[in-house]
N, C-alpha and C positions, 0 to 999 in steps of 0.2 A: 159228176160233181157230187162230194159227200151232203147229207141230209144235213151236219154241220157247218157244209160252206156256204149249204143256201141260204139257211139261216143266217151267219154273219150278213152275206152280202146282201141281205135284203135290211138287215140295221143298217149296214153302211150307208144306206138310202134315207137315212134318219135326216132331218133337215138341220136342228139342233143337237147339240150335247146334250140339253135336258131330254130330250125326246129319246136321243139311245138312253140315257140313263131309263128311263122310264117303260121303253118296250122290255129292253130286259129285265128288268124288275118284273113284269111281268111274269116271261118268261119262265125264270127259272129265279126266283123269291129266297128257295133256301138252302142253294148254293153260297159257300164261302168264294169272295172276291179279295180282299185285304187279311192279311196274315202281319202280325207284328208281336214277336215276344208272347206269344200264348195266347194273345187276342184276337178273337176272328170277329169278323164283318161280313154279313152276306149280301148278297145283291139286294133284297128284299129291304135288309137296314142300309143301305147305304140311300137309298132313295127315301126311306122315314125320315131318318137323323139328317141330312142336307136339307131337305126342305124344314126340317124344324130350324137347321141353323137361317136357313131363308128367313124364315120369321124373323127369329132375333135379328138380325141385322136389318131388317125394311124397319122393326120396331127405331135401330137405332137412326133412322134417317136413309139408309143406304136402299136407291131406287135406280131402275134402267138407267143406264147411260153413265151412271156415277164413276168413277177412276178409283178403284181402288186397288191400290199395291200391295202384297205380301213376300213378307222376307223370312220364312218358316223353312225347319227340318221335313224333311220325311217321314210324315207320320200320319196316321189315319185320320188324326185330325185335319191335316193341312189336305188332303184329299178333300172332305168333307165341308171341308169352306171354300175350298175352289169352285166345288159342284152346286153352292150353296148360293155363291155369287153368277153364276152360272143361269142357277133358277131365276135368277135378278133378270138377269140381261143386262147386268154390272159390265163394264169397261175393266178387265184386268189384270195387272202388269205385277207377272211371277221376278222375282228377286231372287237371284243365286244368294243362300244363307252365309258364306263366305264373303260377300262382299264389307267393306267400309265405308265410312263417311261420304269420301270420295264418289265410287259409285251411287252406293246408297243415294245422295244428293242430288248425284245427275240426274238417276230414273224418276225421282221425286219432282222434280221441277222440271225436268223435260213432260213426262206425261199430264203435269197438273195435275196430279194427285188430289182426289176427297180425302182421302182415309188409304193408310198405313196400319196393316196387322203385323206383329211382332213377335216373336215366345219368350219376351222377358228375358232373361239370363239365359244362356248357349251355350256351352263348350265352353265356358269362362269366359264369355263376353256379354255385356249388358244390352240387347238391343235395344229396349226401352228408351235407357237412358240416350242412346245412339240419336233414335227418332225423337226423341222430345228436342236433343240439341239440335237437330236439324229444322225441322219445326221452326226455329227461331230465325233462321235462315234463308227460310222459301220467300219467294214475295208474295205468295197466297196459302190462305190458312192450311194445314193436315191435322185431321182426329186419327188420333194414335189408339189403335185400337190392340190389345192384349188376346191373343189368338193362342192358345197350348193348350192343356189340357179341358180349361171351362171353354166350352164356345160360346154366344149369345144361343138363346133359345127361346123359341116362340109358339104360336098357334098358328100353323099351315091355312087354316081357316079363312086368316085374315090376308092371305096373299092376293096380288094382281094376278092375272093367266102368266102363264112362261111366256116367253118368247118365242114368235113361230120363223121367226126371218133369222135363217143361219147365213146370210151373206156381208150382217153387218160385222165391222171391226169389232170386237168384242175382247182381244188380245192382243198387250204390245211385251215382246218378248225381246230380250238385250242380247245381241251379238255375245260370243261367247268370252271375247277378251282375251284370243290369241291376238290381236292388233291392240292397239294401246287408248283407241276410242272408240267404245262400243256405241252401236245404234237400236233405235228401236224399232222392231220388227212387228208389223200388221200382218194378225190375223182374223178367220172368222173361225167359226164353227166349225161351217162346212171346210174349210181348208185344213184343218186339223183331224177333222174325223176322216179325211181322203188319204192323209197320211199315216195316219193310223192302220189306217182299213191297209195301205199298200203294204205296210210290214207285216199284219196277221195273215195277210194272202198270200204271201211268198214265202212265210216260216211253215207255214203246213201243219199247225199246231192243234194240238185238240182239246177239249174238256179234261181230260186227263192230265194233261199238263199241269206242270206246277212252277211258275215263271218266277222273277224277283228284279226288283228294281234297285240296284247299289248306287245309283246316280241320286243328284238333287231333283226331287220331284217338281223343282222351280224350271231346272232344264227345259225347253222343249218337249224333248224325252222321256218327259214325265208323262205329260198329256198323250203322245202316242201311245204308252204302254199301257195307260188306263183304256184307251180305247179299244186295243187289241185285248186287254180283259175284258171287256163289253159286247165287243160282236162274237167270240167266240166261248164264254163263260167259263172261264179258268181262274185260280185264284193267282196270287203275286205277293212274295214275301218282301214286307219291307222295311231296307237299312236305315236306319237315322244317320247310320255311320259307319262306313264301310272300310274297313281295315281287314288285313290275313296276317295270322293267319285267324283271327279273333272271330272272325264274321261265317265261319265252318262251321261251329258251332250248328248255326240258323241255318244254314240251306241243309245238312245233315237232320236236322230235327222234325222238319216240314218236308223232304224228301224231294228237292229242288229238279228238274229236270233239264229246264231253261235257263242261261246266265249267262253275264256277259255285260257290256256298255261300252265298251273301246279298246284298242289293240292293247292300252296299257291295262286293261284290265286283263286281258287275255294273258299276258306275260307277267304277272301277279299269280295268276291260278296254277303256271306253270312253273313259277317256283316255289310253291310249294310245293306240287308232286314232284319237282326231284328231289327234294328233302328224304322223301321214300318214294322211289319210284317203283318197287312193287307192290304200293299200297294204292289203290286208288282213292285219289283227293277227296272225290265226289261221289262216292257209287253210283247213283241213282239221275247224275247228268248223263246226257245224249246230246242236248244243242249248245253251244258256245254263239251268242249272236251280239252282233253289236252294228257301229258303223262312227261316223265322227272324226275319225280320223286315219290317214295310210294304212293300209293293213301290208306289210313286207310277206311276199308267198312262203318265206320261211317260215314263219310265224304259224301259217294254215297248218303246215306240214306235220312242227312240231306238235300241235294240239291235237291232227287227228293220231298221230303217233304216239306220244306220251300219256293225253288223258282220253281216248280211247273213246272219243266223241267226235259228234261232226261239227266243224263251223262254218257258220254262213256271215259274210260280212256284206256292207253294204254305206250306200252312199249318201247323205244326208245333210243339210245344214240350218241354222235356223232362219231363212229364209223358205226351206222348202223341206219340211223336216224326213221326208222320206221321197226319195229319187230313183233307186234300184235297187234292189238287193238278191243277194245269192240266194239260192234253193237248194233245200236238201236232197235235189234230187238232179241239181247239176254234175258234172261233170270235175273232178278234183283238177285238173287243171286249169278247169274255167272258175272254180271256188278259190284256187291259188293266188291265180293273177288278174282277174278282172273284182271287179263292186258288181255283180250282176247284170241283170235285164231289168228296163224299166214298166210299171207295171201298164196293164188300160189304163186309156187316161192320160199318160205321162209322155210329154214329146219331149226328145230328146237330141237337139241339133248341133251337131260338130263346125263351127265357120273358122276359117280363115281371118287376118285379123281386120279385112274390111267388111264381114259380116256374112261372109258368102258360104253356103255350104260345102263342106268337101267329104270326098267320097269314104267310104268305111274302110279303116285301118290306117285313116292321113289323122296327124294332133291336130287339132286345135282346139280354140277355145269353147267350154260348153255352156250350151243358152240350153232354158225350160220352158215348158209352157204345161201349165194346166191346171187342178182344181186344188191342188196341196200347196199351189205357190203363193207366196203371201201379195199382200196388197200393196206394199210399200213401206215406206220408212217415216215415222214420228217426225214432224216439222216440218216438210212438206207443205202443208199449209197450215202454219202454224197458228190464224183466225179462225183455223176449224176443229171444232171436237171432234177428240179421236175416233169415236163411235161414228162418226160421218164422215169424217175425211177422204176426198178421195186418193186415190192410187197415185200423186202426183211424185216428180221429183226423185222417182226412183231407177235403174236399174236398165229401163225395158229396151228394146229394139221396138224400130218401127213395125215388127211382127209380133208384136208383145211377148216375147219371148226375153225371160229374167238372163242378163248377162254376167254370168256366176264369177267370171275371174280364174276360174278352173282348166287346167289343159287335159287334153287325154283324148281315145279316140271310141270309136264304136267298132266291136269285132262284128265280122260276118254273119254271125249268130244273133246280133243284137248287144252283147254283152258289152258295159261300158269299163274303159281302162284310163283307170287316173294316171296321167304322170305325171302332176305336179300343180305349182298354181302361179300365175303369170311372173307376181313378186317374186317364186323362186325358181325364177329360171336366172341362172347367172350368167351376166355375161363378159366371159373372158378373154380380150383382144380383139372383140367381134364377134366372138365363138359362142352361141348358145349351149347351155350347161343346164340337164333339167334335175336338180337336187334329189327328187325322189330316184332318180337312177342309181347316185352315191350310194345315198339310204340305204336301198334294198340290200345292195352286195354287201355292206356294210354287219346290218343285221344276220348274214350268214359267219361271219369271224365267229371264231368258237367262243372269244373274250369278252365279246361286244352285248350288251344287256339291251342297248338301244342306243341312236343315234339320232344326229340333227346335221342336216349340211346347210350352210348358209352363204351367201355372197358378200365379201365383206370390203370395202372402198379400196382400190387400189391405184397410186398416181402411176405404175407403170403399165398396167394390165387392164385400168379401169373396176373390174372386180378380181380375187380371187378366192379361191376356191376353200373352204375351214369346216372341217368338219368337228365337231362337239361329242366325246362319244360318254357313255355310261358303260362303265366296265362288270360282267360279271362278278357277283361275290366270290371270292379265291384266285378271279382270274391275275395273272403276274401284271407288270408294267406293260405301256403299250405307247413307241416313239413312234413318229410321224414318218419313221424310215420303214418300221415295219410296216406300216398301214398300208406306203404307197406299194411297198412288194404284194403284198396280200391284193391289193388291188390289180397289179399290173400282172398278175399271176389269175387274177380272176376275168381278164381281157378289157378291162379297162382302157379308154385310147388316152393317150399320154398329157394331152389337156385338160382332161377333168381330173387329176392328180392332185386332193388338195398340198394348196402350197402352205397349210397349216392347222394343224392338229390338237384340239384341247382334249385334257380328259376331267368332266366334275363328278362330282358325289354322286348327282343328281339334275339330270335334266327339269327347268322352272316347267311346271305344270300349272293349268288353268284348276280349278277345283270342281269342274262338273262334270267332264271327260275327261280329265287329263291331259288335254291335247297342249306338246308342245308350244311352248311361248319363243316363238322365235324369235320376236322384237326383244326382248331381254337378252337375246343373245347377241346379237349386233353389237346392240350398246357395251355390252360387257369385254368386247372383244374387238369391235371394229377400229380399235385406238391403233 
């Protein structure tokens, strides 16, 4: 083990967030952590500046236990207040900055919210104004607090001790909104920094590294990738707003090593390098990593083939925000077609659908257990504050093991294989149909940019079979006649043939991964 990994893994041991923030700080003071636009932030300041923002907000009333929500970009500030609220031992429920009234509303009055921070004006939206209308609306009060570029600011002086108990609820985190009613997800500290710790351990990454986060730091995802800059002390460029080819710019300028967030990002990066496929996009990349969503083995192929890096993909959700992931030092066909091994720590059990275990290489459905899993779900007991509630109401097996919804199975090796998720498995006359099977082949058509297979009502067949596709740019037209050739050509068995074929612009994406919104596709088509 390198002199580096002992180092992480002995932070990983930290009990609190504030407490890694605070060893590292130590550690290594005046190393750069946040990269944004020509601003740098070192470990040493990020630990000053958060506990100054600590101040200011204990000044404004804000103490342990309090709920406070934020709906902020990706910015060194919204880091800074996270870490800030953090020192608190604040209650707090991150808000994807994409969201509307609607959500906004829900997570507001679902969590009981104190205090709401905001960045005023967005992208050409008001949130301000958002929050105060909401505000009128809650049954119990929210102080709208104005979080951009002023932060509150105080005298560290005047604080209580951190927090020393990383087991409390301390995070309620929202389903991502590929289903149409998001929940809210229980975390602690320690479950967060476990997940964290599981991605910096499997990516093999070093000090030298230079990572970047293009997702909303509201994400889950956000908090992991802070953590994997914590135990291993590398910096992380970060997007407010992540577009290509505009955003090359910034990984090009800082000399990006690491990137990546979900298969659709991966298929973003690769179109721009065939715009000039003898130019390299990135020079200075080597990992492509992500997870969140299907990764199709062609996809792997393409990336190590075209941009001349490795990828590691891997398995995660916000329930359990890091579950397996691939290693740079697997095997290309176990990087192809499995989400990796799971790390110490992480059990990972294959049952049949009355809970029983089955043997490696049989699907079924998959349960977790361990210290990265969350605690439950908001409302639960809805007479208890979130910061104590317990684990009710959620999810578990009588072996406490999180019942994910998930199919797939475990290889010989350990390596875990998605194929799909219970909702889409279709079933045609009887016939089980696992969509992600479609997908994959699908994704190899030369035309095809990405796809969605869905199950859609049928009075003769019960379901059948629709596949959604996104067409390469220049690629020609593409009928349901040639699909099903291309399929039946690629040894497809003659049931899984969908019986109906759209082609849109643009598959409906969620805004914090990307990940297909299938439920809008149903609707849009299930007529």
């Amino acid at each position: 083990m390198t002199h580096a990994k002992q180092i992480a893994r002995s932070l990983g041991e930290s009990r609190t967030l504030w407490e890694l923030v605070d060893r590292r700080a130590d550690l290594t003071p005046g190393l750069p952590v946040l990269l944004q636009e020509g601003r740098t932030l070192t470990f040493g300041e990020l630990r000053t500046r958060s506990e100054r923002v600590a101040a200011g907000l204990y000044e404004l009333g804000v103490r342990a236990g309090c709920v406070v929500a934020w709906q902020l970009p990706t910015r060194i500030e919204t880091v800074l207040l996270s870490l800030a609220l953090a020192r608190l031992g604040a209650v707090q429920t991150p808000v994807i900055p994409f969201y509307r009234d609607r959500e906004v509303g829900f997570a507001l009055r679902e969590s009981k919210a104190d205090y709401f921070a905001v960045p005023g004006e967005w992208r050409g939206f008001d949130h301000t104004a958002m929050a105060h209308r909401l505000a009128l609306e809650l049954p119990r009060p929210v102080l709208v607090l104005h979080a951009c570029e002023d932060l509150p600011d105080g005298d560290p002086a005047l604080l209580p001790p951190a927090p020393t108990d990383g087991t409390s609820v301390r995070w309620i985190y929202w389903t991502s909104g590929t289903t149409s009613d998001p929940r809210g997800v229980l975390h602690t500290d320690r479950s967060l920094i476990a997940g964290g710790s599981c991605l910096a351990h499997a990516l093999e990454l070093s000090a030298d590294d230079i990572g970047s986060v293009a997702f909303p730091y509201a994400h889950i995802g956000g908090l992991d990738y802070l953590v994997m800059l914590l135990l291993y002390g590398f910096p992380a460029v970060l997007f407010e707003h992540f577009a290509l080819p505009a955003a090359l710019a910034e990984y090009r300028r800082y000399g990006v090593t690491v990137a990546g967030g979900s298969t659709a990002f991966y298929a973003m990066f690769l179109a721009e390098q065939r715009k000039e496929p003898d130019v390299p996009v990135l020079p200075t990349l080597r990992l492509l990593a992500g997870g969140g969503a299907p990764k199709p083995p062609e996809i792997y192929h393409s990336v190590v083939r075209e941009l001349g890096c490795q990828l590691t993909h891997g398995y995660g959700m916000t329930e359990v925000p890091m579950i397996t992931m691939g290693a740079p030092g697997d095997t290309p066909e176990n990087l192809a077609t499995t989400e990796g091994r799971p790390p110490k720590g992480m059990s990972v059990r294959i049952t049949d659908p009355e809970g029983k275990p089955v043997p490696a290489g049989v699907d079924g459905e998959i349960r977790l257990r361990g210290e990265a899993v969350c605690q439950g779900y908001l409302g639960a007991a809805p007479d208890v504050a979130p910061g104590t509630a317990p684990a009710g109401g959620t999810p578990f097996d009588q072996d406490g093991y999180l019942v994910t919804g998930d199919l797939g199975h475990l290889t010989a090796s350990g390596h875990l294989v998605l194929t799909g998720r219970l909702k889409d498995v279709i079933i045609r006359k009887g016939e089980n149909i696992s969509a992600k099977e479609i997908e994959d082949l699908l994704h190899q058509h030369p035309a095809v940019a990405d796809a969605a297979v869905i199950g859609l009502p049928d009075e003769v067949r019960g379901e059948r079979v629709c596949a959604v596709l996104e067409l390469r740019v220049g690629a020609g037209p593409l009928t349901r006649d040639g699909v099903v050739s291309y399929l039946r050509g690629e040894g497809l068995a003659t049931h899984k043939l969908p019986e109906q074929v759209e082609v849109v612009d643009a598959l409906p994406r969620n805004e914090a991964l990307r990940k297909v919104l299938k439920y809008r596709l149903r609707e849009r088509f299930g007529a």
